[in-house]
PAMIPA-73106 format. One line per 10 residues: number of its first residue (from 1); for each residue x, y, z of N, C-alpha, C. Coordinates in steps of 0.05 Angstrom, whole numbers. Layout:
N
NUM	X/Y/Z/X/Y/Z/X/Y/Z  ...
This chain:
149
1	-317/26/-382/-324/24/-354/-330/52/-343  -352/57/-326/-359/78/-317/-344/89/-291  -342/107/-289/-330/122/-267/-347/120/-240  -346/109/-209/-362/100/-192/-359/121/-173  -377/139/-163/-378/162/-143/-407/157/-125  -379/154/-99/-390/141/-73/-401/171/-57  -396/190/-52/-396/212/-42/-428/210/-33  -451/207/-48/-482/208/-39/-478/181/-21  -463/166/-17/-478/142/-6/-480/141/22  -502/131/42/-514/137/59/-504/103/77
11	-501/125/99/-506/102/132/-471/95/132  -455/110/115/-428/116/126/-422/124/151  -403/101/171/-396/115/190/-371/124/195  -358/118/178/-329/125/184/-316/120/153  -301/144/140/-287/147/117/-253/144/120  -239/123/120/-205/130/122/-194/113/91  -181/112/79/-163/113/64/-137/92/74  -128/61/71/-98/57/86/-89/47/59  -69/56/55/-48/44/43/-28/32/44  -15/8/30/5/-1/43/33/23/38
21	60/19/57/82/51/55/90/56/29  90/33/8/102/44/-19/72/53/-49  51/55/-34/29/58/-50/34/84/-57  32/83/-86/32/119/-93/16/135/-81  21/164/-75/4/180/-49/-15/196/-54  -20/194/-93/-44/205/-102/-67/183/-96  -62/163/-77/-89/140/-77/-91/153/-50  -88/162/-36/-104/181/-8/-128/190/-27  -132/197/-48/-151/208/-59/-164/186/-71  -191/184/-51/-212/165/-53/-217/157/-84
31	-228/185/-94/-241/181/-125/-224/159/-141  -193/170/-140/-171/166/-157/-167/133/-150  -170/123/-116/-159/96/-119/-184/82/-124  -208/92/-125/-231/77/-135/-227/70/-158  -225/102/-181/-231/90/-204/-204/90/-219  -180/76/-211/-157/78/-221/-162/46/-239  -153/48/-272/-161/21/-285/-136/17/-297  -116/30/-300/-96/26/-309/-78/0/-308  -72/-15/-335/-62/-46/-320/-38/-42/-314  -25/-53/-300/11/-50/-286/21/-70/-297
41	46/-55/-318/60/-64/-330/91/-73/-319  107/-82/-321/128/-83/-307/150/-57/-312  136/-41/-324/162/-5/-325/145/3/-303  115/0/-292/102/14/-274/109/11/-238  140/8/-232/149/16/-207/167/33/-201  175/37/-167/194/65/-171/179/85/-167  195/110/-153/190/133/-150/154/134/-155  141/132/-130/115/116/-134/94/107/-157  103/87/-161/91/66/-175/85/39/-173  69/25/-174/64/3/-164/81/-16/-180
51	92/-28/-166/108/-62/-176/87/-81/-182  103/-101/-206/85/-123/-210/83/-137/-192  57/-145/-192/52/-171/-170/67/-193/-170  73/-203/-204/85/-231/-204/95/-230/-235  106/-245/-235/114/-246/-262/123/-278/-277  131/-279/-299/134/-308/-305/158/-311/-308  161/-340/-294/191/-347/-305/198/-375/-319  215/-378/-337/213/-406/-345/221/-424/-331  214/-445/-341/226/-472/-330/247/-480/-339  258/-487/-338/292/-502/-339/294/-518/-345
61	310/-548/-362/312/-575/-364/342/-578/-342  346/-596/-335/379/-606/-329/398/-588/-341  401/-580/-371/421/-564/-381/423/-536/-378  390/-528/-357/381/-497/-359/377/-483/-392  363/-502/-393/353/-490/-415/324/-487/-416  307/-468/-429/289/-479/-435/272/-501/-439  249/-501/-438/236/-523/-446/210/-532/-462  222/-537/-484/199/-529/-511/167/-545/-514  152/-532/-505/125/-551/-512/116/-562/-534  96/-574/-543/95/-584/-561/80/-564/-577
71	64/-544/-558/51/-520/-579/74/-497/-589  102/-505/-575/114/-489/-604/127/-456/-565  101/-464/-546/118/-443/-526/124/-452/-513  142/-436/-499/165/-448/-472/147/-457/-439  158/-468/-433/142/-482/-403/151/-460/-387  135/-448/-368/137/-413/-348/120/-430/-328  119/-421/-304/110/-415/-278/110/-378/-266  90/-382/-252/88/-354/-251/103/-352/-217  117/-334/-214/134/-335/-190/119/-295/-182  115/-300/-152/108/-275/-144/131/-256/-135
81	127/-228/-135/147/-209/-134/143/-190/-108  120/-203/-98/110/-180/-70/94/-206/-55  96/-197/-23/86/-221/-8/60/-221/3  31/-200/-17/10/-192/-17/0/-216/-10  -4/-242/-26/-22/-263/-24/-10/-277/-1  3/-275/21/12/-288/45/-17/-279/63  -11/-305/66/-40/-316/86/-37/-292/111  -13/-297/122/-4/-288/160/-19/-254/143  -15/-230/130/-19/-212/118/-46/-202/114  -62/-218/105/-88/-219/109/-100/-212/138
91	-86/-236/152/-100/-232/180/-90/-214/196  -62/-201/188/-57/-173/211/-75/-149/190  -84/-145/169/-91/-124/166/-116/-122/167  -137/-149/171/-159/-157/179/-168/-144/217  -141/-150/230/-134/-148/256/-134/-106/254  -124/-91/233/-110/-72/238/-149/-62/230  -163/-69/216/-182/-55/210/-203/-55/226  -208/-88/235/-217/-85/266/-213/-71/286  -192/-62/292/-192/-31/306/-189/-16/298  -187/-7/271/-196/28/261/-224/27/261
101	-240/6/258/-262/5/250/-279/4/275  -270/-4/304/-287/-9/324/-275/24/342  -247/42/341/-249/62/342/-260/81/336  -270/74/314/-286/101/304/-322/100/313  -322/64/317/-351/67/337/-353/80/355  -331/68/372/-336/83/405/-338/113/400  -315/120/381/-315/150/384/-341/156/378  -359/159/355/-386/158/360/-398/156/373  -409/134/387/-413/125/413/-432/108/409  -430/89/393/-438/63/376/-436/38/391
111	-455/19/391/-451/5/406/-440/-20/392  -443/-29/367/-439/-53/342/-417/-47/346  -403/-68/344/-362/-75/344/-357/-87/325  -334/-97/309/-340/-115/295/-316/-135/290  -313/-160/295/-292/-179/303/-289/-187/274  -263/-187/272/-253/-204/248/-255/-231/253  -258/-239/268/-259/-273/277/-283/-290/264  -282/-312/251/-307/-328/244/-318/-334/265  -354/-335/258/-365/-342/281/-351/-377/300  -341/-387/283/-325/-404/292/-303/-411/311
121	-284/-380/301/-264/-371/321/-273/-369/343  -295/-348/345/-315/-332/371/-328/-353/386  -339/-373/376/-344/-399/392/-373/-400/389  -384/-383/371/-413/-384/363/-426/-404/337  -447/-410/353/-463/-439/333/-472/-418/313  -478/-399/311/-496/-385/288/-485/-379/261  -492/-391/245/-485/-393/223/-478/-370/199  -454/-356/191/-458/-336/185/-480/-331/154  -480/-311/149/-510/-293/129/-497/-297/112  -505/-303/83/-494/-300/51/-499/-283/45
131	-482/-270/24/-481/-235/16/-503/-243/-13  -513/-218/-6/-528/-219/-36/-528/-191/-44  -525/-200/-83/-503/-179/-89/-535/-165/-100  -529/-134/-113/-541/-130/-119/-557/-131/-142  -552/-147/-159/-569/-158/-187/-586/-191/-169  -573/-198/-153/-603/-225/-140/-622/-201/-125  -616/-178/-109/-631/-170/-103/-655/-165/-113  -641/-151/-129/-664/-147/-149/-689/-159/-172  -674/-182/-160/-693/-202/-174/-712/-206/-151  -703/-216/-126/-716/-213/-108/-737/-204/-104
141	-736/-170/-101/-763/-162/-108/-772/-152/-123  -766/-164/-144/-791/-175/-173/-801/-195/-171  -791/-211/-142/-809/-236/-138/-792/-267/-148  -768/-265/-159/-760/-286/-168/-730/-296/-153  -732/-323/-142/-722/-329/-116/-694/-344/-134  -668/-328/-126/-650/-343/-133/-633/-370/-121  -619/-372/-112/-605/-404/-122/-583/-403/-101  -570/-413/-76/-557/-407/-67/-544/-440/-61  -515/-435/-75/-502/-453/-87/-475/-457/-53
């Protein structure tokens, strides 16, 4: 995998960096939390290091024991270790970027705001835009119309 350097890219208006308080503090450094590929193992927390997300645990019978499948491994569920995938979480840091992100307009003196709210929330009929990535683009204009599923 190639190394990804944003630095030329254009119509940036505002550069910040947030981390959550126990994120190691070499990820302030853009390059580093871009192209960090390292998989996180469960020795990788502590004295900043990131904790596993989740981990497995087995299942139990009545006697707490294990419970043997018929392919020979034990029955696991994956149980999470951090409360990242909590819905409420999403929407305050959705909430927190909405205003770093509409501060740094005004400070500019920008007039575009930008609401975390679905046009739904906002009470608008207009239907929101589908992202197109950049390999349909490109087909695009070569003329060949993709598929929107």
């Amino acid at each position: 995998m190639k190394n990804k350097d944003y630095s030329q890219k254009k119509e940036v208006t505002a550069k910040e960096v947030m981390l959550p308080s126990r994120a190691p503090p070499e990820f302030m450094d853009r390059e580093r939390l871009w192209n960090y590929r390292k998989k996180i193992t469960g020795v990788l927390y502590g004295k900043g290091k990131w904790r596993p997300k989740s981990r497995m645990v087995y299942v139990l019978d009545e006697k707490g024991e294990k419970i043997k499948l018929p392919s020979g491994n034990f029955k696991s569920r994956k149980e999470n270790t951090v409360d990242w995938d909590n819905k409420k979480y999403a929407e305050i840091w959705r909430q927190e970027w909405e205003k770093v992100t509409n501060r740094h307009l005004e400070k500019d003196r920008r007039t575009e705001r930008l609401d975390m709210r679905s046009y739904e929330r906002q009470g608008k009929e207009e239907l929101p835009t589908v992202h197109m990535g950049g390999a349909a683009l490109g087909l695009e204009r070569k003329g060949i119309q993709g598929k929107i599923f």
